[in-house]
C-alpha positions as protocol buffer text, in pm:
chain_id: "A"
residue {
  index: 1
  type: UNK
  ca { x: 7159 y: 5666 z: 1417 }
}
residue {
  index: 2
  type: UNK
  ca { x: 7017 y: 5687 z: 1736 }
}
residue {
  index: 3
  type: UNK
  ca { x: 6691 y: 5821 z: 1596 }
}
residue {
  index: 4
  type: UNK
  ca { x: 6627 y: 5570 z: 1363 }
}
residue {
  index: 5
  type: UNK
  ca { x: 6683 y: 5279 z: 1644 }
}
residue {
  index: 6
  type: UNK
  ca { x: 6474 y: 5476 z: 1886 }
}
residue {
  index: 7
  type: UNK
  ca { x: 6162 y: 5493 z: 1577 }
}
residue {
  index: 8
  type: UNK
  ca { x: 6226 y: 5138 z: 1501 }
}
residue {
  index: 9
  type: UNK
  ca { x: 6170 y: 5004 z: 1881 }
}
residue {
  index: 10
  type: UNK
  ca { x: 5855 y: 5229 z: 1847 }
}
residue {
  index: 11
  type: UNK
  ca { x: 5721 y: 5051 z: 1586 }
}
residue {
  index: 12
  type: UNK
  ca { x: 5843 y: 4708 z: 1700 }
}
residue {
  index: 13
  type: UNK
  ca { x: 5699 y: 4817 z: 2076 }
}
residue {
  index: 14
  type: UNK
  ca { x: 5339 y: 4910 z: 1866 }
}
residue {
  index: 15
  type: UNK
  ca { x: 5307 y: 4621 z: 1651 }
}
residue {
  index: 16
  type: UNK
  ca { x: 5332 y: 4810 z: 1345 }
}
residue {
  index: 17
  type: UNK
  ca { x: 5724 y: 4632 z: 1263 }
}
residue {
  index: 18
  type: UNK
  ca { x: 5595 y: 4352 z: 1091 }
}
residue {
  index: 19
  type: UNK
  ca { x: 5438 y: 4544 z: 806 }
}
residue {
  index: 20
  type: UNK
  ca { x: 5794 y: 4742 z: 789 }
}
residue {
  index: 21
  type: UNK
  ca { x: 5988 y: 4474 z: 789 }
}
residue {
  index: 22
  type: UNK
  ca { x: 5892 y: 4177 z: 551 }
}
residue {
  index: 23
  type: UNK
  ca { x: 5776 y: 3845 z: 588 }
}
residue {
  index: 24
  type: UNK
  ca { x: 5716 y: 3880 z: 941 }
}
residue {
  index: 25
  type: UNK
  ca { x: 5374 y: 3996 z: 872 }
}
residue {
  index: 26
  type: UNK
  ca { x: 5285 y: 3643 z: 767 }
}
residue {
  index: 27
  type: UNK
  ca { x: 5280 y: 3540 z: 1167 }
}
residue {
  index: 28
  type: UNK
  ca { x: 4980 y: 3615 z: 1364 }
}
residue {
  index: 29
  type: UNK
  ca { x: 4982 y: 3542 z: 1757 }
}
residue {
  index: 30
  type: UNK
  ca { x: 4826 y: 3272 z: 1891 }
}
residue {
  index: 31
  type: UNK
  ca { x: 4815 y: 3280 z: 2252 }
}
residue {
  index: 32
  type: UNK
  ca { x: 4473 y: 3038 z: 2282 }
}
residue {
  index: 33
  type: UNK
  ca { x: 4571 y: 2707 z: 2418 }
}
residue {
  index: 34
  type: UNK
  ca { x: 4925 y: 2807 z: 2590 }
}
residue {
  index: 35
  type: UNK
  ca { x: 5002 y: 3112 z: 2749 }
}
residue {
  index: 36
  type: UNK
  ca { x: 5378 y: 3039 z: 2676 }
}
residue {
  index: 37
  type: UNK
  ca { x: 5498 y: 2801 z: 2406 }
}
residue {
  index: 38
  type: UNK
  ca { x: 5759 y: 2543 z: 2540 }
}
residue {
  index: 39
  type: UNK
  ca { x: 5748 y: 2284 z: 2236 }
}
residue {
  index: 40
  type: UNK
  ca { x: 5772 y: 2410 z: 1865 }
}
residue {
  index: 41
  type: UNK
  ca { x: 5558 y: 2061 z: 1722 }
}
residue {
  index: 42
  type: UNK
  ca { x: 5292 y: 2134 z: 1976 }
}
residue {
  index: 43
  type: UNK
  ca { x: 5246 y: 2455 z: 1852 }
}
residue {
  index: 44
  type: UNK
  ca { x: 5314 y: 2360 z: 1517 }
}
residue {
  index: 45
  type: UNK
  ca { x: 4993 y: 2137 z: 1587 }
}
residue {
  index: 46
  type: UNK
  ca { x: 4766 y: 2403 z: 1744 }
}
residue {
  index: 47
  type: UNK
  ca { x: 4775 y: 2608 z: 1478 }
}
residue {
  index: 48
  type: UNK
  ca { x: 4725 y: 2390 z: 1225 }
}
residue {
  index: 49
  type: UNK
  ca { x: 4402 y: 2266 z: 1396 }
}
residue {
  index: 50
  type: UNK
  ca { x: 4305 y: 2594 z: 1429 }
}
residue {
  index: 51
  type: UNK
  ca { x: 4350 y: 2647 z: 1015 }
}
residue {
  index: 52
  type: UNK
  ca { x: 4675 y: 2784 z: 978 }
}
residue {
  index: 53
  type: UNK
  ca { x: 4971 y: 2658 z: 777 }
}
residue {
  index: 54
  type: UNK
  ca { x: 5240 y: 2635 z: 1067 }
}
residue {
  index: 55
  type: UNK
  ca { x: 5375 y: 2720 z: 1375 }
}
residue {
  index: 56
  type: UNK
  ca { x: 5653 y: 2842 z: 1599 }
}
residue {
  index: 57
  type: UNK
  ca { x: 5777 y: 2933 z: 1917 }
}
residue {
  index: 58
  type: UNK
  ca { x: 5862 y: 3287 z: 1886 }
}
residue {
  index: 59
  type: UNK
  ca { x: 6025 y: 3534 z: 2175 }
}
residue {
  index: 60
  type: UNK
  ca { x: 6218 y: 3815 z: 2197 }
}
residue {
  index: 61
  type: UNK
  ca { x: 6208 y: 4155 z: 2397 }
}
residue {
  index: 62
  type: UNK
  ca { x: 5970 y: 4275 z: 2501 }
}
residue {
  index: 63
  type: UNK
  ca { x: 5861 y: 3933 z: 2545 }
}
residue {
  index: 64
  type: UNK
  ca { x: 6025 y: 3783 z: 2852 }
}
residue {
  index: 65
  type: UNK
  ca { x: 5893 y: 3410 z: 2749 }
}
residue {
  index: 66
  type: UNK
  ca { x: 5822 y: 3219 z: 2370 }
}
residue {
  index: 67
  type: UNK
  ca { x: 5462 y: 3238 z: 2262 }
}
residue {
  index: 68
  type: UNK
  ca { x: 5282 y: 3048 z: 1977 }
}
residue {
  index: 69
  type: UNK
  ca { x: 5219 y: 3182 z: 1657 }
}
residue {
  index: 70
  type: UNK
  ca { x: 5086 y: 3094 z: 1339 }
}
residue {
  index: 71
  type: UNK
  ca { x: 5174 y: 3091 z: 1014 }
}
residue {
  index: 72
  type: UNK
  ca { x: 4883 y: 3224 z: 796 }
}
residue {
  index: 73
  type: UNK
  ca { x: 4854 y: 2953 z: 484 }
}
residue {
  index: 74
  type: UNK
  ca { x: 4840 y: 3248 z: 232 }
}
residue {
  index: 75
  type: UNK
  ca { x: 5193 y: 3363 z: 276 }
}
residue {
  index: 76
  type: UNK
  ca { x: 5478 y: 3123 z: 109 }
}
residue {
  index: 77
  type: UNK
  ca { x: 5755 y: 3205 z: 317 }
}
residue {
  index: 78
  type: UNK
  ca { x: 6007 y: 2935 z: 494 }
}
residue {
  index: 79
  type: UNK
  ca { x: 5960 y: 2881 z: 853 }
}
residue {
  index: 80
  type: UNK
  ca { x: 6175 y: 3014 z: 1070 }
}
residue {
  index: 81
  type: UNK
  ca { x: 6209 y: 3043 z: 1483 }
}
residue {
  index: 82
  type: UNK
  ca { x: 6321 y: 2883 z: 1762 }
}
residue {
  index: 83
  type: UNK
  ca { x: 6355 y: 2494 z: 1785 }
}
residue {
  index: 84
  type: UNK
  ca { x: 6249 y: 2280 z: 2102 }
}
């Protein structure tokens, strides 16, 4: 048990996760026009100006503040991440 979290922060920690784990490989960063995302729609609108289908606000460790990312508009999956 312990193992298996220890290789999954590994992967998380690399960026490798989002391959492992699903959908999440749909989301790239973008961390262009705000270093730290504080409204989803703003985001939502930077990204798709910059060509993607959508946007979020997305944190978690070992991110200590929400950063932008995109959704990229070949993936179908439903939105998801924090609200404003």
């Amino acid at each position: 048990m312990a193992s298996g979290l220890l290789v999954l922060l590994l992967l998380v920690n690399s960026g490798l996760a989002p391959a492992v784990l699903g959908s999440e490989d749909c989301w790239v960063d973008d961390r262009v026009d705000d270093v730290v995302c504080t409204k989803t729609d703003r985001c939502r609108r930077s990204c798709v100006g910059h060509g993607f289908e959508d946007g979020r606000c997305q944190w978690g460790f070992p991110d200590l503040l929400p950063y932008c990312q995109c959704r990229r508009s070949d993936c179908h999956t439903k939105a998801t991440g924090a609200s404003d």
